[in-house]
C-alpha positions as CSV (number, residue, x, y, z in Angstrom):
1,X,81.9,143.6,91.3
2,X,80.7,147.1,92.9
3,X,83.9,148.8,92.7
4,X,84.9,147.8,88.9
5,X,84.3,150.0,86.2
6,X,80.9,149.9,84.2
7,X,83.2,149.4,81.2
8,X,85.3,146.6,82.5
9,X,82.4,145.0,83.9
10,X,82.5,142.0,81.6
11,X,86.7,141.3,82.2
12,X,86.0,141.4,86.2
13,X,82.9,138.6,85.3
14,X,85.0,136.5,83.7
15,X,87.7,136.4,85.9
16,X,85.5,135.6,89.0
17,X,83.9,133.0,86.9
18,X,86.6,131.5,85.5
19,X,88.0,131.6,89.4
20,X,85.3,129.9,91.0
21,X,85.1,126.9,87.9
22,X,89.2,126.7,88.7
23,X,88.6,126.8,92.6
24,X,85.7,124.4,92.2
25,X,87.7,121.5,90.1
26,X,90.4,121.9,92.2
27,X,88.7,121.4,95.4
28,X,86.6,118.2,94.1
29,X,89.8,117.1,92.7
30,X,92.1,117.3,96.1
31,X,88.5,116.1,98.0
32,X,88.6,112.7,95.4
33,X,92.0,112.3,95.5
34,X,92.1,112.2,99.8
35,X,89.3,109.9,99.7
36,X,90.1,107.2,97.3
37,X,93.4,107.2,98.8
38,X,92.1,106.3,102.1
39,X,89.8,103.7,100.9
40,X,92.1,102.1,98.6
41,X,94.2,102.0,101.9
42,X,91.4,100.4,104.1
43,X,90.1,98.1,101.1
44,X,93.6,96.6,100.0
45,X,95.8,97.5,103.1
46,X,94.6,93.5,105.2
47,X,94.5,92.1,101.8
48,X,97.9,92.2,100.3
49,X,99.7,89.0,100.6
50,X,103.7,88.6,100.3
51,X,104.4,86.0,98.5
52,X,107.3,83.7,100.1
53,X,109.3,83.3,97.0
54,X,109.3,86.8,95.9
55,X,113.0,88.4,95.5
56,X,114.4,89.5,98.8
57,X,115.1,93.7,97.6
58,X,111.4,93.3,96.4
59,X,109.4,91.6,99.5
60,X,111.7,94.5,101.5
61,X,110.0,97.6,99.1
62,X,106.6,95.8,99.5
63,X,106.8,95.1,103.1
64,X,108.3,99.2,103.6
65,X,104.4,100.1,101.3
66,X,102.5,98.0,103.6
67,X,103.2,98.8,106.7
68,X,102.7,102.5,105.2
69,X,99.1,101.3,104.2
70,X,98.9,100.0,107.6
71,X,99.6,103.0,109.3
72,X,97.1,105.3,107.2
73,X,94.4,102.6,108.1
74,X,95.0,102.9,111.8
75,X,95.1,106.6,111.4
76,X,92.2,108.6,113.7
77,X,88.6,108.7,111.6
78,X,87.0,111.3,111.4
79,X,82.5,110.9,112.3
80,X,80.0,112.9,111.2
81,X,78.4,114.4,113.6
């Protein structure tokens, strides 16, 4: 903000405030998104049953999203420290 203007003080204040709100909501949004993927996955990934009557093309498509959940829950955690 030092090396705008005096006049166009006000356009360069919006713009970094409107680029910190945008920057903000994005990051929460991609840090919500990551998580509740990867606790959906550990949740409902050992408690999905295949039912043994279920159309063959269909138990194939759900077995194929299953063993995805499965690797995704045997994927390295991270600790805190």
């Amino acid at each position: 903000m030092g090396s705008v203007e005096p006049e166009k003080g006000g356009a360069a204040g919006s713009l970094e405030g409107t680029g910190y709100e945008l920057g903000t909501g994005l990051g929460i949004t991609v840090f919500g998104v990551s998580m509740a993927s990867v606790l959906m996955a550990s949740v409902f990934g050992r408690t999905i049953e295949i039912p043994s009557d279920l159309a063959l093309p269909l138990a194939e498509q759900a077995g194929r999203r299953r063993t995805v959940l499965a690797r995704v829950d045997q994927a390295p955690r991270v600790r805190p420290a």
